[in-house]
N, C-alpha and C positions, 0 to 999 in steps of 0.2 A: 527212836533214838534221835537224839540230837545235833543238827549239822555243827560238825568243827569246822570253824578256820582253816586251810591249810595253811597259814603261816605260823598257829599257834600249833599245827602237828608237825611242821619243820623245826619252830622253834624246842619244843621238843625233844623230838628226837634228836637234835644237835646236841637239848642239855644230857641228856643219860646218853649218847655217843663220848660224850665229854666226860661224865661223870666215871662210866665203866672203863676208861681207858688207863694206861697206867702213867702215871704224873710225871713229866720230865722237865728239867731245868734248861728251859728251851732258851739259848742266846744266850748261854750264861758261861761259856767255852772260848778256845781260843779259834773254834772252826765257827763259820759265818750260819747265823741262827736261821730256823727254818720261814720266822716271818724275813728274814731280809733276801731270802733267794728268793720265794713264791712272792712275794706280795711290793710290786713295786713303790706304792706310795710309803712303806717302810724303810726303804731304802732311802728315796726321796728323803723323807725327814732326818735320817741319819745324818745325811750329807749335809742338809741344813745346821744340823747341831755341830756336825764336824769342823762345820765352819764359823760357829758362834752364833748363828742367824736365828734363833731360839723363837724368835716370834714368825718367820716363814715356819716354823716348825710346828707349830701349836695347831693350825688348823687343820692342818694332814694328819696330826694325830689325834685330835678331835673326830675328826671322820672315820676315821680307823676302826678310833676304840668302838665308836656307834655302831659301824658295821661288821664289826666281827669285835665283840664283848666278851669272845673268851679268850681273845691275845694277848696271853698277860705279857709278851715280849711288849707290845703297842702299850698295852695300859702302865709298863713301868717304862716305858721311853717319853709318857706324856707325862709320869710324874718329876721326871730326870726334867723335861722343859718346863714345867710348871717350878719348878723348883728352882731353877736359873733365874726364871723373872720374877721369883719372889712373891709367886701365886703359893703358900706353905698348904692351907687348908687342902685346897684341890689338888696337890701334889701328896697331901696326904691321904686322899681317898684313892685316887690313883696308884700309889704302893700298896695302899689297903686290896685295891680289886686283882692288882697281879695278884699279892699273895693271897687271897681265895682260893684264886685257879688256881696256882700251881704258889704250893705254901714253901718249896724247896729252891723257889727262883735267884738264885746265888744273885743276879744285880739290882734285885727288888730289895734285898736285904742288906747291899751293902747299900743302895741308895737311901734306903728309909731310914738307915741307919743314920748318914749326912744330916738327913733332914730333921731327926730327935735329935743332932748336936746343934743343929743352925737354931733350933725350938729351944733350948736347954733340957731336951728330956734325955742328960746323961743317962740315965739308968736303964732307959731303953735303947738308947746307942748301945749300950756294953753288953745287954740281950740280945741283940742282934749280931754283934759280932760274936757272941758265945753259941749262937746260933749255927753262924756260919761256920766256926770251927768245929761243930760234928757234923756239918755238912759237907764241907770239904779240905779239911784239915788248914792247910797254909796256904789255900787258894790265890787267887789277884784281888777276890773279890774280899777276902777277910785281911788279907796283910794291907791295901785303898783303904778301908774301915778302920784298922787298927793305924794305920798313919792319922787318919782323920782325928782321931783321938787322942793320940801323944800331940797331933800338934795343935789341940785344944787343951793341954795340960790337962788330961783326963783318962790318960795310961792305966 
């Protein structure tokens, strides 16, 4: 038999750890999401963005995502900062990769949402808001969305 890797049997078993477990809308609440209590450089970035500072942000979550690629909390806070500095493409891989992992991520959908009205892809703004409302009815993250949209004249 063949010697494996141990990284490729960590890597591994992290994805079907991942795969079997059941999907939650991690950070997507008004209680403090599980990347920002465990994982300090999350926090770090937050604070950065909280404060406008979008490019000290960028490389903390750059690191992030590479180090742990299944945080879709991290992979949609890098597209929230790619998306401020007008990086659209990489901001849209980045909502693309939250919503892999976890396709229910309430601010990956209202962010991606932003980002098809800042691109002109109306019609997939208005899918994602339709999204979010069987997701979670009147949420913060689908009535953000649905403001975004009336105040793009796109109601």
């Amino acid at each position: 038999m063949p010697h494996i890797p141990s990284y490729l049997v960590i890597a591994l078993f992290t994805l079907v750890s991942f795969a079997t477990s059941p999907a939650q809308a991690v950070g997507t609440s008004d209680e403090a999401s599980e990347s920002e209590v465990g994982i300090p450089a999350y926090a770090e970035a937050k604070a950065s963005i909280a404060a406008g500072n979008y490019i000290a942000a960028l490389p903390i979550l750059l690191e992030l995502t590479a180090d742990e690629p299944t945080n879709a909390d991290a992979w949609n806070l890098l597209g929230f900062t790619q998306r401020k500095l007008g990086e659209f493409d990489a901001a849209g891989v980045a909502y693309d990769s939250a919503l892999t992992i976890n396709p229910a991520h309430l601010g990956a959908l209202e962010y991606q949402g932003e980002l098809f009205l800042q691109t002109g892809a109306v019609d997939r703004a208005k899918a994602n808001l339709e999204t979010l409302r069987g997701l979670c009815g009147d949420c913060e993250e689908f009535g953000d969305l649905e403001a975004a949209l009336k105040a793009a004249g796109q109601s």
